[in-house]
MARLUM-538899 format. One line per field, with one value per residue: residue number from 1; z negated, y negated, x of N, C-alpha, C in turn. Coordinates in steps of 0.2 Angstrom, whole numbers. Example, Ala and Ser with C-alpha at 12.3 -4.5 7.8 and 13.67 -1.06 7.14 Angstrom:
BEGIN
seq <- 1, 2
nzz <- -39, -35
nyy <- 28, 11
nxx <- 66, 64
cazz <- -39, -36
cayy <- 22, 5
caxx <- 62, 68
czz <- -39, -39
cyy <- 16, 0
cxx <- 66, 64
This chain:
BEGIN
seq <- 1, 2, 3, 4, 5, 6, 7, 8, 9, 10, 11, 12, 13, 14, 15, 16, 17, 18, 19, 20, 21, 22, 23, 24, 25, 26, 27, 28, 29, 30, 31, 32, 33, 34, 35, 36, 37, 38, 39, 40, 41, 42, 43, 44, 45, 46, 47, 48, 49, 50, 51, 52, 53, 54, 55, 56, 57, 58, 59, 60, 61, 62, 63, 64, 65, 66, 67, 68, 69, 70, 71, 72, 73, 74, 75, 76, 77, 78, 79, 80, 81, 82, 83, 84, 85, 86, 87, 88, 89, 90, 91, 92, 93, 94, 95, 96, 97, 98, 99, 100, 101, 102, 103, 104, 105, 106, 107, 108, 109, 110, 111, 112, 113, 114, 115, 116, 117, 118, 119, 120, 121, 122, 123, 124, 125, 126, 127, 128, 129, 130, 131, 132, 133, 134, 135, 136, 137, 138, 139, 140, 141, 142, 143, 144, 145, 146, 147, 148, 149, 150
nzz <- -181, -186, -201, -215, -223, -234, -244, -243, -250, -262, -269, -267, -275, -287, -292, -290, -303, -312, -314, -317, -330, -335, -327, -323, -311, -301, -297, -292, -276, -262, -246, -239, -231, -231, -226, -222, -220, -205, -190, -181, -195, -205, -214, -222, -236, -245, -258, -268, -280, -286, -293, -307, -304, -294, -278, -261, -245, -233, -224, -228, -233, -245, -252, -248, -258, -270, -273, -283, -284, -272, -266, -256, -248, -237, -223, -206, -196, -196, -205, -203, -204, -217, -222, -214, -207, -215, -227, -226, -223, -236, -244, -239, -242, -257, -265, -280, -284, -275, -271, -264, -260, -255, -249, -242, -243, -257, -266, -273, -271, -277, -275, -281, -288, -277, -266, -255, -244, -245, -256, -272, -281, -281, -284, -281, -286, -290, -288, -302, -309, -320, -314, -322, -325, -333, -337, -327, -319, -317, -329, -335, -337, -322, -319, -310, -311, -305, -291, -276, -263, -247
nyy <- -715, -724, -741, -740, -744, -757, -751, -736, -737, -741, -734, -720, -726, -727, -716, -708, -717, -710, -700, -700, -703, -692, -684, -681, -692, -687, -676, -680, -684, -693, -694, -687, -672, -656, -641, -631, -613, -608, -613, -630, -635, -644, -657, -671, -676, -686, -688, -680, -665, -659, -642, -639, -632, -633, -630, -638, -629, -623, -631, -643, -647, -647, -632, -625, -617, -622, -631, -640, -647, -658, -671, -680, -697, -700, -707, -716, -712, -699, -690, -680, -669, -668, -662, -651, -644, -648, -642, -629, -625, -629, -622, -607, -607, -606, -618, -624, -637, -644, -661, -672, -687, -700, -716, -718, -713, -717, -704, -689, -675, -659, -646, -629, -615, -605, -592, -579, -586, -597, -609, -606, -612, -629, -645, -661, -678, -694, -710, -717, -706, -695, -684, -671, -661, -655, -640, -635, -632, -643, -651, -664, -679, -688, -704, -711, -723, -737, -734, -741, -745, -741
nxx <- 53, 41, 40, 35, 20, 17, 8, 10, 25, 25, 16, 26, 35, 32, 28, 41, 45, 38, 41, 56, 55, 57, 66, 84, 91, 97, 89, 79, 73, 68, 65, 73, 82, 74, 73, 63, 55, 50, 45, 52, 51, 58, 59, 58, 51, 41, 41, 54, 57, 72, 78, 85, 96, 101, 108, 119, 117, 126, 127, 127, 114, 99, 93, 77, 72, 75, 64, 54, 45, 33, 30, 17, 14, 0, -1, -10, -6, 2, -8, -15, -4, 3, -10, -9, 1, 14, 8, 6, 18, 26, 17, 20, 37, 34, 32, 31, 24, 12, 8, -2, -7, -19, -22, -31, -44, -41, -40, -31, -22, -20, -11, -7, 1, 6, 4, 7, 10, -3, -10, -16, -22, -31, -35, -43, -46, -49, -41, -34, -38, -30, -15, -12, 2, 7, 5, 12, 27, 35, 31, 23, 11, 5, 1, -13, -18, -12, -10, -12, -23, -28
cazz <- -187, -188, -206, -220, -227, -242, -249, -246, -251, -268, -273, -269, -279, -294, -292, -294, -309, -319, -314, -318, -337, -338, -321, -319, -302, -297, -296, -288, -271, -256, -239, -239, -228, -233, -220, -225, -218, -200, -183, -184, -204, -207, -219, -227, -241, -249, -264, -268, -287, -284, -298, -310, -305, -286, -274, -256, -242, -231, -218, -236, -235, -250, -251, -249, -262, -277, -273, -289, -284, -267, -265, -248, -246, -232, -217, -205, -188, -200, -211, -202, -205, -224, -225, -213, -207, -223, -235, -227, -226, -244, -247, -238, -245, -262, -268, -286, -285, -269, -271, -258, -261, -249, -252, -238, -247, -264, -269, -273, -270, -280, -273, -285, -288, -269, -264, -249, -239, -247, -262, -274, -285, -279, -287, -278, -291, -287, -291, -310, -313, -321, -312, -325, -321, -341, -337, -320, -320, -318, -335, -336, -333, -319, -321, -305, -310, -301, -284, -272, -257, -240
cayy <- -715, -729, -741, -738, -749, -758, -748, -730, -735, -741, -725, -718, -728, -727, -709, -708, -719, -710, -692, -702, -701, -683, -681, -686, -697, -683, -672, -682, -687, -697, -695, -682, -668, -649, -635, -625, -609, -608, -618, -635, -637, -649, -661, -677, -678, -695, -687, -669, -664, -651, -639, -639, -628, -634, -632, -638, -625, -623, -635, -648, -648, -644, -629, -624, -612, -626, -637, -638, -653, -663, -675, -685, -700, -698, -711, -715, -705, -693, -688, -670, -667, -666, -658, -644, -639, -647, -639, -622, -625, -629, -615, -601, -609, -605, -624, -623, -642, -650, -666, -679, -692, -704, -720, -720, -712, -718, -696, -686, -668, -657, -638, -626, -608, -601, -587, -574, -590, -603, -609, -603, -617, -634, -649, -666, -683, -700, -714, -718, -701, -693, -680, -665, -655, -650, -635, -634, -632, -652, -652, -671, -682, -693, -708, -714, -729, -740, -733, -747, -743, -746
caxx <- 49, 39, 42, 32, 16, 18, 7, 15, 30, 22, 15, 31, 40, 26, 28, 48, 46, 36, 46, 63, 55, 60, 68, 90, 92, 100, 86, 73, 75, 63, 67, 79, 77, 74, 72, 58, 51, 46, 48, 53, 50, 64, 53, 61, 45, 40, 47, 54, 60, 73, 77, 93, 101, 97, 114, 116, 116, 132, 128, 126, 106, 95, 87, 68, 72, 75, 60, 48, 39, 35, 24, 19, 9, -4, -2, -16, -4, 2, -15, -15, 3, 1, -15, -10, 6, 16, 6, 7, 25, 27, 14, 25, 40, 32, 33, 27, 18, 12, 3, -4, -10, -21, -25, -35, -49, -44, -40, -26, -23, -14, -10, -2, 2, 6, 3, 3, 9, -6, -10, -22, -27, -33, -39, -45, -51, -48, -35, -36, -38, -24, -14, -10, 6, 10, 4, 17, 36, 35, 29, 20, 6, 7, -3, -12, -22, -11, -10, -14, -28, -25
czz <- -188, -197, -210, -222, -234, -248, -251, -250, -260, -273, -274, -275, -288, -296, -295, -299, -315, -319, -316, -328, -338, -333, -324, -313, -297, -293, -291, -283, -266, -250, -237, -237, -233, -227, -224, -221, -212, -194, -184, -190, -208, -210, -223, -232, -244, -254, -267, -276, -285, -293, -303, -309, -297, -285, -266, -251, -238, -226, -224, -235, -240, -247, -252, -255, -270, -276, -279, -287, -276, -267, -258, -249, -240, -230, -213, -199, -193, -204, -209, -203, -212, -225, -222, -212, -211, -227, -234, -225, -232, -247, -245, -240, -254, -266, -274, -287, -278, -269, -265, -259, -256, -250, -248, -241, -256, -267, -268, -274, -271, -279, -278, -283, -280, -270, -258, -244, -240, -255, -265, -279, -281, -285, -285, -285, -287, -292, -297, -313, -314, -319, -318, -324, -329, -340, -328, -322, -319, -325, -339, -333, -328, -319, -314, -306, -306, -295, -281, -267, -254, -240
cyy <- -723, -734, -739, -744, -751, -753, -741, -731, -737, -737, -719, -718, -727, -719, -706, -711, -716, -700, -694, -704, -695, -681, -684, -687, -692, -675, -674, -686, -691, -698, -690, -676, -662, -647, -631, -619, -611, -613, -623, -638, -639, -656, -665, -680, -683, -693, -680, -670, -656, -647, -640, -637, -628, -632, -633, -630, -627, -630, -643, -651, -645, -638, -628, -622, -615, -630, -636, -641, -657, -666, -681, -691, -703, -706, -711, -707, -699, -688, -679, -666, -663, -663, -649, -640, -643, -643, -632, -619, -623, -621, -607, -602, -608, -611, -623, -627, -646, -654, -671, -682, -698, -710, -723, -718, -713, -708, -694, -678, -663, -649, -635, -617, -604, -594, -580, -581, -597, -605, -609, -607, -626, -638, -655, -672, -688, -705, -716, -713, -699, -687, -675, -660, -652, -643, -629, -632, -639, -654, -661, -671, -688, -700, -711, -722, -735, -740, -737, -742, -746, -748
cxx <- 47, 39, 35, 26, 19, 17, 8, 21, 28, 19, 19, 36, 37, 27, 36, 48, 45, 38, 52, 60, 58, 66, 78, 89, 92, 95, 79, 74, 67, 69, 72, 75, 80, 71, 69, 57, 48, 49, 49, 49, 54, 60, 58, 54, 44, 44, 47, 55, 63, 75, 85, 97, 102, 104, 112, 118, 125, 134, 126, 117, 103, 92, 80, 68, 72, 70, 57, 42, 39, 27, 23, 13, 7, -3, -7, -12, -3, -3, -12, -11, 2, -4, -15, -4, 13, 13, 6, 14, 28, 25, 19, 31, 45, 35, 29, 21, 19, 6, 3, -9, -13, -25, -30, -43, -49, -42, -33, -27, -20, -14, -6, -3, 1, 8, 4, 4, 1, -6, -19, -26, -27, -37, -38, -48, -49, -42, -38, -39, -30, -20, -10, -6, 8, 9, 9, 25, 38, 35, 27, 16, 8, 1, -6, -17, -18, -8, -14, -17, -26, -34
């Protein structure tokens, strides 16, 4: 695994900070792996939010089954990852909020409500737009005006 840009790890952490408003420590992780659904889908997400009632598995891994929340931010090698076989992980998964964020284009990409294996609602705007989850099991806004661009 090659290290991290400044500037992912920046929206990471801008990300955990304003989920650590409502979140305990204990529930919100980065880089920690879950085993999701399907052929190698052992995913360490930029940042997960597992649920309150989360527990580990036998082998002490998180379950797919507590995820609420995961959010990835998009690299250049990895771009494809997150848009195609992450998100139809999460979506089979049935992850309630998967957000990606890419500061390569300045946009963030918020998938919700899965379904049948994808998700049924989408919505795309840009940085220093506000991401909306009050209406999610997240229940906050995230704020992105200070997402740095690569």
């Amino acid at each position: 695994m090659a290290p991290q840009r400044d500037t992912h790890w920046d929206i990471i952490l801008d990300i955990v900070e304003q989920l650590r408003a409502k979140y305990p420590r204990r529930r919100v992780k980065s880089d920690v792996r879950v085993d999701y659904p399907g052929h190698l889908n052992g995913f360490a997400s930029d940042v997960t939010v597992m649920a309150e009632r989360a527990v580990k598995n036998s082998e002490g891994l998180w379950r797919y089954q507590d995820v609420e929340f995961v959010a990835e931010v998009i690299s250049r090698k990895t771009a494809a990852n997150g848009y195609g076989p992450k998100k139809d992980a999460y979506a089979a998964a049935c992850v309630p909020v998967y957000l990606i964020v890419d500061p390569y284009t300045g946009r963030w990409h918020l998938h919700t409500k899965p379904k049948d294996g994808e998700y049924r609602g989408e919505l795309s705007l840009d940085f220093g737009d506000e991401i909306d989850l009050t209406g999610t099991v997240v229940g906050l806004v995230l704020k992105t005006g200070e997402f740095p661009r690569d």
